[in-house]
C-alpha positions in Angstrom: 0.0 0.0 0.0 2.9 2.3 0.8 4.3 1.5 -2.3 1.3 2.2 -4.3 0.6 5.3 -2.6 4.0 6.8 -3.1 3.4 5.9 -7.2 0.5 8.0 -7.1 2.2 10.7 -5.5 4.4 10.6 -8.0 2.3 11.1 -10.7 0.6 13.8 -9.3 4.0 15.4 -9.1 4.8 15.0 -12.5 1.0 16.5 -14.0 1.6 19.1 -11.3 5.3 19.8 -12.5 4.0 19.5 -16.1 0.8 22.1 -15.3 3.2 24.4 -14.1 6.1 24.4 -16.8 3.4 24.7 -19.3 1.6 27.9 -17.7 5.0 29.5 -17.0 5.6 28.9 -21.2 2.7 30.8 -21.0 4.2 33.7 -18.7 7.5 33.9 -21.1 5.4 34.5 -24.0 3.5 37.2 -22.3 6.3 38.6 -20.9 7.5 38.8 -24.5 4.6 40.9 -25.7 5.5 43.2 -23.2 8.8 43.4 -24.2 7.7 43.6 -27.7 5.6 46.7 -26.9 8.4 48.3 -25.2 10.6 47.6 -28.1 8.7 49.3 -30.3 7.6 52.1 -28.2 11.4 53.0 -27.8 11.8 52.6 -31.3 14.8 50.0 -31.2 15.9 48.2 -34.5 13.9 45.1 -35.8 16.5 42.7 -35.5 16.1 43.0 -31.5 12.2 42.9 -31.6 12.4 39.6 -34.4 14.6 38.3 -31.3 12.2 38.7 -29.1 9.3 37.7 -31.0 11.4 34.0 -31.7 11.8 33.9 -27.9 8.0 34.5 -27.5 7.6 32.0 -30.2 9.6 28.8 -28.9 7.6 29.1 -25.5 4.3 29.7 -27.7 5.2 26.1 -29.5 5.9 24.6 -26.3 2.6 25.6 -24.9 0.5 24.4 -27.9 1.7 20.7 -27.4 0.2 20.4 -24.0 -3.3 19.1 -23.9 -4.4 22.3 -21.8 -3.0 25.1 -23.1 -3.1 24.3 -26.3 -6.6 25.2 -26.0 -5.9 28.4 -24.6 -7.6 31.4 -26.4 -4.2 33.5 -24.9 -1.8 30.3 -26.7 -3.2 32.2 -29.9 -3.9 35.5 -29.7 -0.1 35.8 -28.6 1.0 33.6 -31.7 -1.2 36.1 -33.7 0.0 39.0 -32.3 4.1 37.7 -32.5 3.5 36.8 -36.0 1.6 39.0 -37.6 4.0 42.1 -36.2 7.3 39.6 -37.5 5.3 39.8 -41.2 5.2 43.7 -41.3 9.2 43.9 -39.9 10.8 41.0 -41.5 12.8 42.1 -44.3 13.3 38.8 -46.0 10.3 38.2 -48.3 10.4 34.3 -47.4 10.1 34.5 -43.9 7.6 37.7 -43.7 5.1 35.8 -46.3 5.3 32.8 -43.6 4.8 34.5 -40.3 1.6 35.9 -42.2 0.6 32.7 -43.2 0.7 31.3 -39.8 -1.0 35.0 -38.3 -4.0 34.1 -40.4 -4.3 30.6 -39.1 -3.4 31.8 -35.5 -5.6 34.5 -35.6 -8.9 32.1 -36.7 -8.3 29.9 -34.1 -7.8 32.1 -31.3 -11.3 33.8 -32.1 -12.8 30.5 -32.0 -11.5 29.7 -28.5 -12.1 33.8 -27.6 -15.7 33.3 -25.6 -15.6 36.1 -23.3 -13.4 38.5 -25.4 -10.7 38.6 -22.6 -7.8 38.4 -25.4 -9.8 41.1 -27.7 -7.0 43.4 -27.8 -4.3 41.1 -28.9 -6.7 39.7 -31.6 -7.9 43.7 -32.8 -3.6 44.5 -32.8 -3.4 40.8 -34.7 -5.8 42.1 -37.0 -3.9 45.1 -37.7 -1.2 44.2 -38.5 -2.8 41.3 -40.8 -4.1 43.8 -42.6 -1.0 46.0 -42.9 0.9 42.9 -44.7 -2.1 42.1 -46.6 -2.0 46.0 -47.7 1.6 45.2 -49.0 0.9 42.4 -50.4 -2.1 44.0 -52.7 1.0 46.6 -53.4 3.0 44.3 -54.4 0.7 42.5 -56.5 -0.3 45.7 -58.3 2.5 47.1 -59.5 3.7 43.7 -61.3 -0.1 44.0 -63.3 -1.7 41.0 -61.0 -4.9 43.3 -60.6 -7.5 40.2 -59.6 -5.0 38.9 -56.7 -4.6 43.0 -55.6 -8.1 43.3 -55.9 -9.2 41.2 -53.4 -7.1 42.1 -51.2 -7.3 46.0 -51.1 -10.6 45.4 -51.1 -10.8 43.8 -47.7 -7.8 46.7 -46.5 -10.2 49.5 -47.8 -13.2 48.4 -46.7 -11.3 48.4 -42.9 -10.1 52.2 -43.9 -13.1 53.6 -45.8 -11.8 57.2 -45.5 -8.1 56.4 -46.7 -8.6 57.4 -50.6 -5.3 56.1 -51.8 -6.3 52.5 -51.0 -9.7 53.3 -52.5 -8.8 54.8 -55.5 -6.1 51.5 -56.0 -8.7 49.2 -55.3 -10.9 51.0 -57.7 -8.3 50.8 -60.5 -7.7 46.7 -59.6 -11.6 46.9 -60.1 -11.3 48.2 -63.4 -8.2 46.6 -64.7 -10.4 43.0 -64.1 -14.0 44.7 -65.5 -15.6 44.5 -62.5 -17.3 48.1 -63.1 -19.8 48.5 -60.7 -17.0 47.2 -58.0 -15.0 50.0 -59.4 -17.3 52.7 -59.5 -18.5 52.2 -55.8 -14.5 52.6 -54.7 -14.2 55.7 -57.1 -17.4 56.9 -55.3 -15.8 56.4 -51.5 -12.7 58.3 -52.5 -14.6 61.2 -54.0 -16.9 61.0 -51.2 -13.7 61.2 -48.8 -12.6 64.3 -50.1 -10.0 63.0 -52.7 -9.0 66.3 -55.3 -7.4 63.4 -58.3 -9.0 64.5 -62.0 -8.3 61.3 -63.1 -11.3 60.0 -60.6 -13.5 62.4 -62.0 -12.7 61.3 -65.1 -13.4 57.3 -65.1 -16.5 57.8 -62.8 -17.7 60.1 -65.7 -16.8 57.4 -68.2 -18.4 54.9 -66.6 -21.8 56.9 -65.9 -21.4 57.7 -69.6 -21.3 53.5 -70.2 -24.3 53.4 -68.0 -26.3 55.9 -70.0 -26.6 58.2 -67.0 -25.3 61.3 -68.7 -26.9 63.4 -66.3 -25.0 62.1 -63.3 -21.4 61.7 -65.6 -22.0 65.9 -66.3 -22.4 66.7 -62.7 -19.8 64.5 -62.0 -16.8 66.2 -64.3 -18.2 69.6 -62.6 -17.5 68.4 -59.3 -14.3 67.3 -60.6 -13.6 70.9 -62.0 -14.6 72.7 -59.2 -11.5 71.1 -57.6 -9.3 71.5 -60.4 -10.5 74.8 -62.2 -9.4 74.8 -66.3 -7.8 71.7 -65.8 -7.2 70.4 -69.3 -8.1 67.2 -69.5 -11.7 67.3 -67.1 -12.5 70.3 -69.2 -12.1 68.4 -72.7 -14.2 65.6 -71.3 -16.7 67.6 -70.0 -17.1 69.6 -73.3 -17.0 66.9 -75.4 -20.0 65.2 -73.1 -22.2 68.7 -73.6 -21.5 68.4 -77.6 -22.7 64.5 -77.5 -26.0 65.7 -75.3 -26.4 68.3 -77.3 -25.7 71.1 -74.6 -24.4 73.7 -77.2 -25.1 76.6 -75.3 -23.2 75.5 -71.9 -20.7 74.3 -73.7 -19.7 77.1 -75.9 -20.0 79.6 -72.3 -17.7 77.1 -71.3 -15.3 77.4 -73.6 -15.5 80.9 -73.9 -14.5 81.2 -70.4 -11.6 78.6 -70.9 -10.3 80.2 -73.9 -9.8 83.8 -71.7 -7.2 81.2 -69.6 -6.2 79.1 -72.6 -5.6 81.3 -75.2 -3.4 79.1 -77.2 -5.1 76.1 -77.4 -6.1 74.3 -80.8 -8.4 71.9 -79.0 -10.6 75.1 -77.5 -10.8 76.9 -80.6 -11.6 73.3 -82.6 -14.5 72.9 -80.7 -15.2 76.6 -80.5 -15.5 76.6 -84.2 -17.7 73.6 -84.4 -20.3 74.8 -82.0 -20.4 77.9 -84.6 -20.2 75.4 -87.2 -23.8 73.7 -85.8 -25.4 76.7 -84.6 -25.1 77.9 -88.5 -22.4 80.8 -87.9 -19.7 79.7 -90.4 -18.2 82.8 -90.8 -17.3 82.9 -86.9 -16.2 79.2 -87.3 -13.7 79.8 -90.1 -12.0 82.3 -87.6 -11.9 79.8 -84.6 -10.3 77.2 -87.1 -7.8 79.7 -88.5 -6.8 80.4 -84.5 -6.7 76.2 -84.5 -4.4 75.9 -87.8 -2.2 78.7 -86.6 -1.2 76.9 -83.7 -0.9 73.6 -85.6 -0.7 74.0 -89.1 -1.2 70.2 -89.5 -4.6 69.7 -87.3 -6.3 67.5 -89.5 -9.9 67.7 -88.0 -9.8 71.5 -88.2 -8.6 71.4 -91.7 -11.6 68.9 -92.4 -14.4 71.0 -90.7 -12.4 74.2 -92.5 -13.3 72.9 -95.5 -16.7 72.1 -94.7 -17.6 75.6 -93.4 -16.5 77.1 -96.6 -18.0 74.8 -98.8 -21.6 75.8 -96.5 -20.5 79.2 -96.6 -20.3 78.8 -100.3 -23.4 77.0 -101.1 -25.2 80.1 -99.0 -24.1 82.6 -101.7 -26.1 81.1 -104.3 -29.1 81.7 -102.7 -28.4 85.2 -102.5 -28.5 87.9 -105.6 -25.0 89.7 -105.3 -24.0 90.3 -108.6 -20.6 88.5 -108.4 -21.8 86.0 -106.3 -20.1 83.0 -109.1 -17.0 84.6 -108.3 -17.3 84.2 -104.8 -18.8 80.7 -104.9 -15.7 79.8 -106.4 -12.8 81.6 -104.3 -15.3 79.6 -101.4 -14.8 76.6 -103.0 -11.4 76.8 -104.1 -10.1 77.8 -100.2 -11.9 74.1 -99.6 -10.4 72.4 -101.7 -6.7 73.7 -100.9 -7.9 72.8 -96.8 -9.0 69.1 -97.9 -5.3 68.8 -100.4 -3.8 69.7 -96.9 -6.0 67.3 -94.7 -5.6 64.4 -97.5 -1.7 64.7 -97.1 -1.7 64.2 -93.4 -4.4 61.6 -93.7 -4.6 59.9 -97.3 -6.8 57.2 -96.2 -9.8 59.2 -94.7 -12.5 58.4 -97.0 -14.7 61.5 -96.1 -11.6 63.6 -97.2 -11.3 61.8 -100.2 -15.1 61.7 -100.8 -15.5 65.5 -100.9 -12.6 66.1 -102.9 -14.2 63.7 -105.2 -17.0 66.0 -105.0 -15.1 69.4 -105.6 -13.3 68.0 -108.6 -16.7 66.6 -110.1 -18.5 70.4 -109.9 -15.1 71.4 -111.5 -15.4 68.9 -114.2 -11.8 67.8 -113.6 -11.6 64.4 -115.3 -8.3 63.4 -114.3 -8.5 63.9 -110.7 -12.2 62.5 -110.9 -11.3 59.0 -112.2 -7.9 59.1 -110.0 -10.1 59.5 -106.7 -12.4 57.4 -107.9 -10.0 54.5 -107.8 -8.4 55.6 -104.6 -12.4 55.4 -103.1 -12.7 51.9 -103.9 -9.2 51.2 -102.8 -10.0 52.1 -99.4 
């Protein structure tokens, strides 16, 4: 009996011996976080804190072999915590990509065991960090064109940082980049919503409202976008040509107007300028604005084109009228649009609408040659 009870004893010894070592494994990885957070609060290099995150990690791996507190909520939410901080400060690729790896496992598992939310703040600071590494990641995967991967993960980064408007206007452009549209608008939409100033935003959420149809929304849109950025080239082409294609020729051409007093050189402003006059009928005013075009760039093909157009309707208007020498002036009309379309053929021989109404010149001129020569160069096109 002696002998059996001093067995027993024994045992009881060793499960108490073995209770102990296992909750004071527990204590040295505590006692690492703490160290970890002083570290860090004192700023000290990362090769001490990845020393003391290992140290916190051995006793971690000794404590999730024992039956008991292996089923520790705290075994976890310190492996989260050690890990997911090594990810963000390890410098070698290979070993940051695996202390994430094993943060994402750690982390699931000590909010499964987490019942009562005692560890909740070493689980949030897990979290954290997760999503810091995750963030790099995206980055990573963005900038070598491996937009689906970055997608999904800036998503899940943004949508923890809803006002941060760099991650949402990269997780937009991922959006875009893999046609997922309405994904892409909605993230355009939280940075313009979080004050972001970027044209370009302005820009593709226009575009896209433009896709949907919803012209009304893509207008006020670019206006938003230019009350931000005032003349700024690009938003005010966009928004210009959107007023010609919904036919809002009066706000466009006050638009212009107003750009042009800032602008005064630009081919683009006095192109469309010109055309407005050109639809509204005023061809006389639209020759000018194409002359201002051609004088910047002598080689602007589409001014050239409507050039010639607005002098062959300017010429077609004086034979309605009864001036005396009105053949004469028909002609000088006509002969000014033929020497803009010889200039917008060279810089463009294959544009079949040039070649069309030179066709068309030559035929009233009864100019055989260059007749039959179009001619053939029409059907070769």
């Amino acid at each position: 009996m002696q002998n059996c009870f001093k067995i027993s004893l024994i045992a009881l010894s060793l499960v108490s011996f073995n209770a102990v070592a296992q909750k004071s494994q527990i204590l040295i990885a505590r006692n690492s976080v703490g160290k970890l957070q002083a570290s860090i609060a004192n700023k000290e290099d990362q090769k001490k804190q990845l020393a003391i995150i290992n140290d916190g990690l051995k006793s971690i791996e000794s404590a999730e072999k024992d039956t008991k507190t292996k089923n520790w909520t705290e075994t976890w939410s310190i492996k989260s915590y050690l890990t997911s901080f090594a990810a963000i400060i390890d410098t070698d690729q290979g070993n940051s990509n695996k202390y994430y790896d094993t943060a994402i496992e750690a982390v699931a598992k000590a909010k499964s065991l987490d019942r009562y939310n005692d560890n909740s703040g070493l689980i949030k600071a897990s979290d954290h960090n997760i999503l810091i590494k995750k963030q790099d990641k995206a980055n990573e995967a963005f900038f070598n064109n491996e937009f689906k991967e970055a997608f999904a993960d800036l998503k899940e980064v943004s949508n923890k940082f809803p006002a941060d408007t760099t991650l949402a206007l990269n997780t937009a452009i991922c959006a875009l980049n893999i046609q997922s549209y309405d994904e892409s608008l909605n993230y355009f939409k939280r940075a313009k919503e979080n004050g972001i100033k970027n044209p370009s935003v302005y820009q593709k959420m226009a575009q896209m409202y433009v896709v949907k149809s919803d012209y009304e929304t893509a207008i006020k849109t670019l206006e938003e976008g230019l009350v931000l950025n005032p003349f700024n080239r690009f938003l005010t082409n966009d928004y210009i040509n959107l007023l010609l294609d919904t036919e809002n020729y009066s706000k466009a051409t006050t638009l212009i107007e107003r750009n042009l007093q800032v602008e005064k050189g630009s081919k683009l402003l006095y192109f469309l300028y010109g055309y407005l006059q050109q639809v509204g009928g005023n061809n006389s005013t639209a020759i000018l604005a194409y002359d201002k075009a051609l004088a910047t760039d002598q080689n602007y093909f589409d001014a050239l084109y409507q050039l010639s157009l607005a002098y062959i309707n300017t010429a077609n208007e004086t034979l309605k009228k009864n001036d005396a020498d009105k053949a004469s002036k028909y002609n000088g009309l006509i002969n000014r649009a033929q020497f803009a379309l010889q200039r917008a053929n060279e810089i463009n021989p294959n544009d079949k609408k040039t070649v069309q109404l030179l066709l068309d010149i030559y035929t009233r001129k009864k100019a055989t040659d260059k007749v039959q020569e179009l001619s053939r160069k029409l059907q070769e096109l």
